[in-house]
MIMARNU-293953 format. One record per residue (C-alpha): residue in one letter; x, y, z; residue number from 1. Coordinates in steps of 0.1 Angstrom, whole numbers. Each point is the difference from the previous one (the first is absolute). Layout:
BEGIN
{rec "A"; {X; Y; Z}; NUM}
...
This chain:
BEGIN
{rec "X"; {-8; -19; 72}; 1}
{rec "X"; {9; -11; -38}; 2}
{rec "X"; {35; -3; -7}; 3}
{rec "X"; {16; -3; -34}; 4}
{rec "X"; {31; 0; -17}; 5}
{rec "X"; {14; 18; -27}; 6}
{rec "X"; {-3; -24; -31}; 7}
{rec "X"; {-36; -2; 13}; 8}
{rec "X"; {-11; 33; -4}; 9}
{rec "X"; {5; 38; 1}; 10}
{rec "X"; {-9; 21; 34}; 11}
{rec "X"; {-24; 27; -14}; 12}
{rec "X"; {-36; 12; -2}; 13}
{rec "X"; {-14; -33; -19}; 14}
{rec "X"; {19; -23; 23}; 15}
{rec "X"; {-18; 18; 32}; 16}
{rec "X"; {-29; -4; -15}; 17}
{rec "X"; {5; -38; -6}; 18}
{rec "X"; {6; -5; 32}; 19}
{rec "X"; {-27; 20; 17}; 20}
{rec "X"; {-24; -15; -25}; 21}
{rec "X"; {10; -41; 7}; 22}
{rec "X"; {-3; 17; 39}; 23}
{rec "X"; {-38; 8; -5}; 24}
{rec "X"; {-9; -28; -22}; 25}
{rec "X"; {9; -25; 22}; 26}
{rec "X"; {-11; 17; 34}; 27}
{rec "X"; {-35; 14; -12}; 28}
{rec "X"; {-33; -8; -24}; 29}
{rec "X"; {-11; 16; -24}; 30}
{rec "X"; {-35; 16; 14}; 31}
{rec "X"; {-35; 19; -16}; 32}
{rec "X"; {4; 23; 31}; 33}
{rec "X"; {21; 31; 13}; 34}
{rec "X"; {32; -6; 13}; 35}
{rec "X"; {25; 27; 8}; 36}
{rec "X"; {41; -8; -3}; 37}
{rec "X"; {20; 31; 12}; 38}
{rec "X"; {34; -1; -9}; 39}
{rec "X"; {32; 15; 17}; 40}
{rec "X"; {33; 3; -14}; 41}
{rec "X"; {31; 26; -12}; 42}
{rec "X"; {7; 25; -21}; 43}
{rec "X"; {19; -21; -17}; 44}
{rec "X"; {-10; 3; -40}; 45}
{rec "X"; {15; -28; -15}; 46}
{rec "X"; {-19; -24; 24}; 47}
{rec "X"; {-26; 17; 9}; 48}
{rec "X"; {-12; 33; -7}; 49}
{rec "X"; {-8; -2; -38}; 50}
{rec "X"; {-19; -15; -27}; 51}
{rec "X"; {5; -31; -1}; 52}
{rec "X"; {-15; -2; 33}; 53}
{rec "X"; {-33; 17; -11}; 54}
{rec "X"; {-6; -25; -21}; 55}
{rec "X"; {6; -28; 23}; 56}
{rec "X"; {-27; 17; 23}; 57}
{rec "X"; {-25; 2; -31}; 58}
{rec "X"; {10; -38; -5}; 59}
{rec "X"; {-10; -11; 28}; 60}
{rec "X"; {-34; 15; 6}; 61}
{rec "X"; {-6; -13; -38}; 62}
{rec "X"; {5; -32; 19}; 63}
{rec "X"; {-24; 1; 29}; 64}
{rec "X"; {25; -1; 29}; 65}
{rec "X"; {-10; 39; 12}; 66}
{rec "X"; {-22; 27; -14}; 67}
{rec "X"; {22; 35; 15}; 68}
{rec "X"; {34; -3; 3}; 69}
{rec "X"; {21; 36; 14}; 70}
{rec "X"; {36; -1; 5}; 71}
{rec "X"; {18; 20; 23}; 72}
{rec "X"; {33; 13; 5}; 73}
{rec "X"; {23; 8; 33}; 74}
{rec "X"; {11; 35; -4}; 75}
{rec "X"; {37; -6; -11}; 76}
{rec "X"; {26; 7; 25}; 77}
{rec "X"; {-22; 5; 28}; 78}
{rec "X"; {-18; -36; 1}; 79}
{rec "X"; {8; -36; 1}; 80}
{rec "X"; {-23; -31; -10}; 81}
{rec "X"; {0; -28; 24}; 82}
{rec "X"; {16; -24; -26}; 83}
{rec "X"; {33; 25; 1}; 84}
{rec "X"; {9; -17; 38}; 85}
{rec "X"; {-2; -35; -11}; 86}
{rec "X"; {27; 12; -31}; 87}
{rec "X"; {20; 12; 29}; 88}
{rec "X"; {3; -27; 17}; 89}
{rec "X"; {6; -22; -31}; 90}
{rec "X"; {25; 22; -12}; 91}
{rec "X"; {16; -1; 36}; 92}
{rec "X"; {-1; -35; -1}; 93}
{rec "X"; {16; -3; -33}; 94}
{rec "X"; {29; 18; 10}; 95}
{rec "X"; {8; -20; 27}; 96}
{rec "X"; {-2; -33; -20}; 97}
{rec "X"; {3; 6; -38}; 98}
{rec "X"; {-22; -19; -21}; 99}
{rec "X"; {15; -25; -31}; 100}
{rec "X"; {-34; -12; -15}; 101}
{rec "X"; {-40; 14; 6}; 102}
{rec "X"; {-5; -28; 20}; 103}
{rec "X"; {24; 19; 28}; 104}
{rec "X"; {-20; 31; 0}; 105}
{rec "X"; {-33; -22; 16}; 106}
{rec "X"; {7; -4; 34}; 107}
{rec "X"; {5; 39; 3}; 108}
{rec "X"; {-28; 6; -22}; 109}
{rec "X"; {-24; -23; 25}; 110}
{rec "X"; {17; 17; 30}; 111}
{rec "X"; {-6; 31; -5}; 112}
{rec "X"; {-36; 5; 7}; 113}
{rec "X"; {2; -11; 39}; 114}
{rec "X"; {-39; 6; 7}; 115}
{rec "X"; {-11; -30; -28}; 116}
{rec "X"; {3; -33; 5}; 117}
{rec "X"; {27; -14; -29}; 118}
{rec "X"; {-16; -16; -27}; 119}
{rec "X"; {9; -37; -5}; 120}
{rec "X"; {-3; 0; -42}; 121}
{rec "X"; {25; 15; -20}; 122}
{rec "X"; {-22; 2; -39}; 123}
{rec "X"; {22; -4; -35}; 124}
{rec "X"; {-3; 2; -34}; 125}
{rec "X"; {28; -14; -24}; 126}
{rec "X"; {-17; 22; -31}; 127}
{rec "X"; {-18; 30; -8}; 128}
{rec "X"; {-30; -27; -13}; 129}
{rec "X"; {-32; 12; 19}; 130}
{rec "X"; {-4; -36; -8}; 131}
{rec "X"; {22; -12; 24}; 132}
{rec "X"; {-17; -6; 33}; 133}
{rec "X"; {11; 12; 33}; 134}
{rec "X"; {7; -35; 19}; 135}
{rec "X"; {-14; 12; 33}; 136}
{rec "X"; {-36; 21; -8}; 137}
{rec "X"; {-32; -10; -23}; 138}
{rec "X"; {-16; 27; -21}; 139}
{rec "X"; {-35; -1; 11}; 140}
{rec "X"; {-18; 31; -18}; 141}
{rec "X"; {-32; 5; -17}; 142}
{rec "X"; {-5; 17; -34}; 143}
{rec "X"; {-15; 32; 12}; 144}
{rec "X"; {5; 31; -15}; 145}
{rec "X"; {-7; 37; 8}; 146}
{rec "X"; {5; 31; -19}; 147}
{rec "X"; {-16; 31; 21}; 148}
{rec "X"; {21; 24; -18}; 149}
{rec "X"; {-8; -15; -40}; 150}
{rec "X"; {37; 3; 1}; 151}
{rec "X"; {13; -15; -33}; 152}
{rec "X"; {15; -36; 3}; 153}
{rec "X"; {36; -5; 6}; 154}
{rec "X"; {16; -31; -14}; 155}
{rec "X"; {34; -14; 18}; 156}
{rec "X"; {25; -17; -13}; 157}
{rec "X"; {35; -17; 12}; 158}
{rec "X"; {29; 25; -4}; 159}
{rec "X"; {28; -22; 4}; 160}
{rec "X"; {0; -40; -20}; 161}
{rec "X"; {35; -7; 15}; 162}
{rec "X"; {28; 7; 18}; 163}
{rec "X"; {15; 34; -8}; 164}
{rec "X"; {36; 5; -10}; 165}
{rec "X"; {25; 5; 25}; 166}
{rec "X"; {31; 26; -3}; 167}
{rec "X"; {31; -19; -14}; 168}
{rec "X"; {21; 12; 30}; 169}
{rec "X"; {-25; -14; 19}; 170}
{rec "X"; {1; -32; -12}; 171}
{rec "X"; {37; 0; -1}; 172}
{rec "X"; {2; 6; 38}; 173}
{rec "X"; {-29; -27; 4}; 174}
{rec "X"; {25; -21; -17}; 175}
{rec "X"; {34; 6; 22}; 176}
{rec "X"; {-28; 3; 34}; 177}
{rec "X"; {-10; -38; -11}; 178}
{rec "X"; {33; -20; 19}; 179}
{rec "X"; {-10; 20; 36}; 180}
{rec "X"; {-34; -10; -3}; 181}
{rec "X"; {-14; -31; 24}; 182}
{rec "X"; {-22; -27; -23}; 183}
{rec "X"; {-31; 16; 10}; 184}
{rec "X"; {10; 33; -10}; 185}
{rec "X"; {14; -15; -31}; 186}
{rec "X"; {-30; -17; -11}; 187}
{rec "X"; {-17; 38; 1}; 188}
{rec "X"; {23; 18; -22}; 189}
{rec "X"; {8; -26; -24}; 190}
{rec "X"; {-29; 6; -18}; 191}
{rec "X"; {11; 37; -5}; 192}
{rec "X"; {29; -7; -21}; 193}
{rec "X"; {-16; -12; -30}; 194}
{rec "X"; {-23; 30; 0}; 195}
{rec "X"; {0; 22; -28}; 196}
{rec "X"; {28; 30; -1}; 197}
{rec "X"; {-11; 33; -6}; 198}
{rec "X"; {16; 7; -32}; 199}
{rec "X"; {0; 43; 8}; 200}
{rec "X"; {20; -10; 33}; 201}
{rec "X"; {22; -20; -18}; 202}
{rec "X"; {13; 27; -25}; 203}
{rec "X"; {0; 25; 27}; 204}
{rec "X"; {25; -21; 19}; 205}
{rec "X"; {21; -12; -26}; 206}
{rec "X"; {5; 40; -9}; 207}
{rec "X"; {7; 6; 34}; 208}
């Protein structure tokens, strides 16, 4: 599971995308033969049922990690995914002991699929640098490329150079929260209060 804050980036289409595509990259090669990836998911347009997605699909079969890609959707209000029952119980979890910092929400994240073993690495970035390794995997691909379709090539590029802007009622309260906090949890949000204010939210406010 990736999990991100709110200076790091959005929670849309492109950001899915990112996540699914650093997902593949690092679980699969790229390959000069058929591979089928059939993907599952919602309704849900912002996230997954749209554009963006499409291209991500064409994207990687530019890349050589599968030649035929479907995706497939459970029939709204009558259907569940598996991944819905591990939200569940996260969600139950969270309820019952309220999280203060991301780091909180990993033991009900690991605990929720009971049929896997946990995993023992916990993988972070401090960027959006594709430059910055992963401290606990090695890229090991080959340069192999297939285009079965002669779709036409589909650059990428980062989205986000820095941390985004934060509310200014949001910082505020970051700033009162900071005297309740433990160290640790100190340490963690500090950071967020030199972030840049979103100027929008700011006037907004100060009308208000």
């Amino acid at each position: 599971m990736f999990l991100w804050n709110e200076t790091d980036a959005k929670k849309g289409a492109d950001e899915v995308a990112s996540c699914l595509y650093r997902f593949i990259s690092t679980r699969f090669q790229p390959i000069c033969a058929e591979r089928t990836l059939v993907v599952w998911s919602d309704r849900c347009v912002g996230q997954n049922n749209n554009y963006s997605m499409l291209v991500f699909y064409r994207k990687i079969i530019q890349d050589g990690y599968f030649s035929n890609i479907y995706q497939k959707f459970a029939v709204s209000g009558h259907s569940y995914l598996s991944c819905d029952m591990d939200f569940s119980f996260i969600e139950r979890q969270l309820n019952k002991f309220p999280p203060i910092t991301p780091n909180d929400l990993l033991i009900p994240i690991l605990k929720a699929n009971s049929h896997r073993a946990l995993p023992n690495k916990i993988l972070a970035k401090h960027s959006h640098s594709d430059a910055e390794v992963w401290t606990t995997f090695k890229n090991k691909f080959r340069n192999r490329h297939i285009d079965p379709c002669h779709i036409p090539d589909i650059s990428s590029s980062l989205k986000y150079n820095g941390l985004l802007p934060l509310k200014a009622s949001k910082q505020m309260d970051l700033t009162k929260m900071m005297k309740f906090l433990t160290a640790a949890d100190k340490e963690f949000f500090a950071p967020f209060l030199n972030v840049l204010v979103d100027p929008e939210t700011m006037n907004d406010e100060t009308e208000n």
